[in-house]
C-alpha positions in Angstrom: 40.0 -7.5 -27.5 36.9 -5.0 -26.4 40.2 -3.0 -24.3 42.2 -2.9 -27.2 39.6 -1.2 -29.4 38.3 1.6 -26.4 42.7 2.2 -26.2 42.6 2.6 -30.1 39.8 4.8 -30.6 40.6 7.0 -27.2 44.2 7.1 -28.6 42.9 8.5 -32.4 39.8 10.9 -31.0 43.0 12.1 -28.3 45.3 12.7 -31.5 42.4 14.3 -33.4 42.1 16.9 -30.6 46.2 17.4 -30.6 45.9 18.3 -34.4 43.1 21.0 -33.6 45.6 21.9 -31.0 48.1 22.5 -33.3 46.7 24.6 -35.7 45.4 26.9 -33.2 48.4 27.1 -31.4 50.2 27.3 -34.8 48.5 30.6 -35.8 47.7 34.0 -34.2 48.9 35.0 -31.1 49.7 32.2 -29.3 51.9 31.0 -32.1 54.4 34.5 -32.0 54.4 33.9 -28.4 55.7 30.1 -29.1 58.3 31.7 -31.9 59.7 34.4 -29.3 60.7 31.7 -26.6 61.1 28.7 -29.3 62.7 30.8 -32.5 62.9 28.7 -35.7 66.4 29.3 -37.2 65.0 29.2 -40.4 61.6 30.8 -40.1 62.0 33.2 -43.2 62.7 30.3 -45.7 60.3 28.1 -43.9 57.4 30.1 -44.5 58.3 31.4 -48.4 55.7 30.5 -51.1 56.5 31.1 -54.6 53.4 33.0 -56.2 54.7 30.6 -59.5 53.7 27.9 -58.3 51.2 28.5 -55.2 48.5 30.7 -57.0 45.1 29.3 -55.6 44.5 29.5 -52.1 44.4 27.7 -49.4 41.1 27.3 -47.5 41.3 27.5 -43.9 40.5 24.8 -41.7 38.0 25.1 -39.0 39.4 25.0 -35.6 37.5 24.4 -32.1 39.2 27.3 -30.1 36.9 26.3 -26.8 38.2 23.0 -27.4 41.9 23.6 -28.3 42.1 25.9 -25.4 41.0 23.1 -22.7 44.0 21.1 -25.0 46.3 23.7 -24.2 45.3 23.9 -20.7 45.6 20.3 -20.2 48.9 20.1 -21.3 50.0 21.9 -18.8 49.3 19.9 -16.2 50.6 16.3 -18.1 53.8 14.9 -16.8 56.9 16.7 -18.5 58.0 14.3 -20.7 54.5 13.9 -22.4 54.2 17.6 -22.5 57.4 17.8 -24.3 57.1 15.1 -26.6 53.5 16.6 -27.7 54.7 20.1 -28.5 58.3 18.3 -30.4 56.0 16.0 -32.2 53.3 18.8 -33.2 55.5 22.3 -32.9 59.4 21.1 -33.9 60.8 22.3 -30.3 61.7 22.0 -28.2 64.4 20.0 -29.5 64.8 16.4 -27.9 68.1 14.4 -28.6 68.8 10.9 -27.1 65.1 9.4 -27.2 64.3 7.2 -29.8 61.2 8.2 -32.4 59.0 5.6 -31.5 59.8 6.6 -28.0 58.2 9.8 -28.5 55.4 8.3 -31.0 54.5 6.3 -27.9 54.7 9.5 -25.8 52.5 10.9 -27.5 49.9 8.6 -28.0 49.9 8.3 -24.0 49.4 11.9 -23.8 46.7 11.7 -26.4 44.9 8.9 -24.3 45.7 11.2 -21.0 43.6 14.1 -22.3 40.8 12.1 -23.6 39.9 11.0 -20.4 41.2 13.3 -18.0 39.8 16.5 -19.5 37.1 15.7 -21.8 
């Protein structure tokens, strides 16, 4: 029972460093340099906000770039299905056809669990 709790709460603090992850990686630099080698087909509509409807703004969220960058670094060296089931589940690409949903779900909690402890 005492396993099953550290799993859970190694998977969710893993998953809450994924998210930070993913809105660094999903802004700046980084993120035209994941658009030129994975383009979005639709990135034009995607990314329209009518000024009827969307008037107030948005406020930012903060982002742990030391710690997102240690994410991104340890991504790198995950096994390459993990690796590609993180950046499908977070990013949209690359594409994966053939593997069931909760396939990847479970994926990605393993990689989630893999960077908790590996590279804290």
């Amino acid at each position: 029972m005492d396993t099953e709790n550290s799993e859970v709460s190694l998977t969710k603090a893993g998953m809450d460093r994924l998210e930070n992850w993913y809105l660094w990686a999903s802004k700046g630099e980084r993120a035209m340099i994941m658009g030129h080698y994975y383009p979005r087909r639709v990135s034009a509509c995607a990314h329209y906000r009518s000024s009827e409807v969307w008037n107030d703004t948005d406020s930012e969220p903060l982002i742990d770039e030391d710690d997102a960058a240690k994410v991104d670094k340890a991504l790198t060296q995950l096994p390459r299905h993990l690796r590609t089931a993180v950046t499908n589940h977070y990013l949209g690409r690359p594409k994966i056809y053939g593997t069931p949903k909760d396939v990847l779900d479970g994926w990605v909690g393993q990689a989630a669990r893999e960077i908790q402890t590996r590279f804290p």
